[in-house]
C-alpha positions, 0 to 999 in steps of 0.5 A: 333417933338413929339408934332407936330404929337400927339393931343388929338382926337387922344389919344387912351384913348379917345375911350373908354371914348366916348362908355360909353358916347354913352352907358349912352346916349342910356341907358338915352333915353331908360330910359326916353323912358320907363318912357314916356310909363309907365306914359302913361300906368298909364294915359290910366289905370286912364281914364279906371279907370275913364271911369268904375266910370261914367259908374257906376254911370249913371247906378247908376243915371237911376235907382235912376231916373227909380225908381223915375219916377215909384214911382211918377207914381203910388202916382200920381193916382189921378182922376181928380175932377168932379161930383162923377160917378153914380156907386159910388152914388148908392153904397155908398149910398145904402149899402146892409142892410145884410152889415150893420149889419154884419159889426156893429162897424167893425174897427171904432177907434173913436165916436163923443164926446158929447158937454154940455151946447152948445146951439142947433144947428138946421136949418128949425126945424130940428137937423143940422150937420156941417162938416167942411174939405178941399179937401186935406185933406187925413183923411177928404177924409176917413172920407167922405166916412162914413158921406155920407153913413150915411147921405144917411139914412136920406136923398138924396144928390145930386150934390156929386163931386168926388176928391182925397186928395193931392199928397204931403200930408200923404196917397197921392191921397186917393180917395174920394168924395166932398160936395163942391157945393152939397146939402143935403134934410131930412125930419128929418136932415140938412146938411151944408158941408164946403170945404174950399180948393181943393186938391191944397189948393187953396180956394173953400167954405167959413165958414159963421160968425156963423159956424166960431164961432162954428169951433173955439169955439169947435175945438181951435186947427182946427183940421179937418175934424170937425163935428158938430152934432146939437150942441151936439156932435162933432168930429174931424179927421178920425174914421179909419185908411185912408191907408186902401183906399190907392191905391183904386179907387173911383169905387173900393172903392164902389164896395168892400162896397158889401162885408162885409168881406172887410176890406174897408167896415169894415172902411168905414161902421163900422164908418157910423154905429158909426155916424149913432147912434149918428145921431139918438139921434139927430132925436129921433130914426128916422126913425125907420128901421134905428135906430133899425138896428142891425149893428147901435146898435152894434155901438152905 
């Protein structure tokens, strides 16, 4: 009879056994619960994390872009090219005679070299001067500032053009003139003004068979600006440093040659009175008032 009224769900052991068993389940969700929210923690902390990184680095990407975007717009100042403004004309070419003088040799680093044993280099009878440069080029851009105030002392240029050199080149965008399409009259000098690309480098003058033979002959290594100055002397590159144009308009480039304390005027006419002497080895001291001048000697 005992083991018709005793079963296992009945043992009283059972109960004890069952509360751990629905404790250690609680205690497992629970557990498993706190897990879920602390991984969740760590995923929201992570993407907060991350958020702060991108924000970061936006800010990070426009100022980088700002900074190129301002830099990009102050090299790129370049004036479109075209016929050289009338303002200019005048000041470059008629420097104040006082200004001459006092600037002499001002801060021109470099002289032309004398040639030996080159045959004359003349045209219609007199001394001929070839220059040889590309619009691009930055050094040609300073040096053309100084042969056009020179020259002007024997003579009248007329249809100068206006341009800057290359945007991507050394001293960016440096104003300057052109002597593509210009023409040059002198009683006592000619002039032959070669360029032979844009500020693009795309293709503009092309050197005759003789002035190639003369560029090649006494410049191998092709350096320019080169000059030729009736076959006995030449030159090659700029007589002073172009970064003193840099950020200069054309207008403002001519309009401080008015001043001889500037320190464009002591680049620009310093190295026109250094090549104006040897011009006037050239013409046998011609015109006078221009040969004798004390800023020329002092650069001569």
């Amino acid at each position: 009879m005992r083991g018709m009224t005793s079963t296992g769900n009945n043992d009283p052991q059972d109960a004890p056994q069952s509360r751990n068993r629905a404790k250690a389940s609680r205690r497992e969700a629970m557990r498993t619960q706190m897990l879920q929210q602390q991984a969740a923690a760590r995923r929201k902390e992570r993407m907060r994390l991350i958020g702060g990184v991108v924000l970061v680095l936006v800010v990070i990407a426009a100022i980088a872009i700002g900074i190129t975007v301002a830099n990009r717009n102050n090299d790129d100042t370049a004036a479109p090219s075209g016929p050289a403004g009338t303002g200019v004309i005048s000041a470059i070419t008629d420097v104040p005679a006082s200004v001459v003088d006092t600037v002499g040799k001002g801060t021109s680093a470099a002289a032309p070299t004398a040639l030996s044993g080159a045959p004359a280099l003349t045209a219609d009878g007199k001394p001929r001067v070839l220059y040889v440069g590309a619009e691009f080029c930055p050094y040609c851009a300073a040096e053309r500032w100084s042969v056009v105030n020179a020259l002007s002392r024997f003579g009248t240029f007329t249809g100068l053009g206006q341009t800057s050199s290359s945007s991507s080149d050394s001293y960016p965008n440096t104003a300057t003139l052109s002597f593509h399409g210009a023409s040059y009259t002198s009683d006592y000098l000619s002039f032959t003004g070669v360029e032979e690309t844009d500020r693009d480098q795309h293709p503009l003058d092309t050197l005759s068979d003789a002035d190639s033979k003369i560029f090649k002959t006494y410049n191998p290594q092709g350096g320019i600006p080169f000059i030729d100055y009736g076959g006995r002397f030449t030159s090659s590159g700029a007589g002073y440093d172009p970064q003193v144009l840099q950020g200069k308009t054309h207008q403002q480039i001519a309009d401080a040659l008015k001043d001889p304390s500037s320190d464009i005027t002591k680049a620009v006419v310093g190295q026109a009175n250094v090549l104006t002497a040897t011009l006037c080895q050239l013409t046998d001291q011609k015109p006078a008032a221009v040969c004798t001048a004390p800023g020329v000697k002092a650069a001569a």
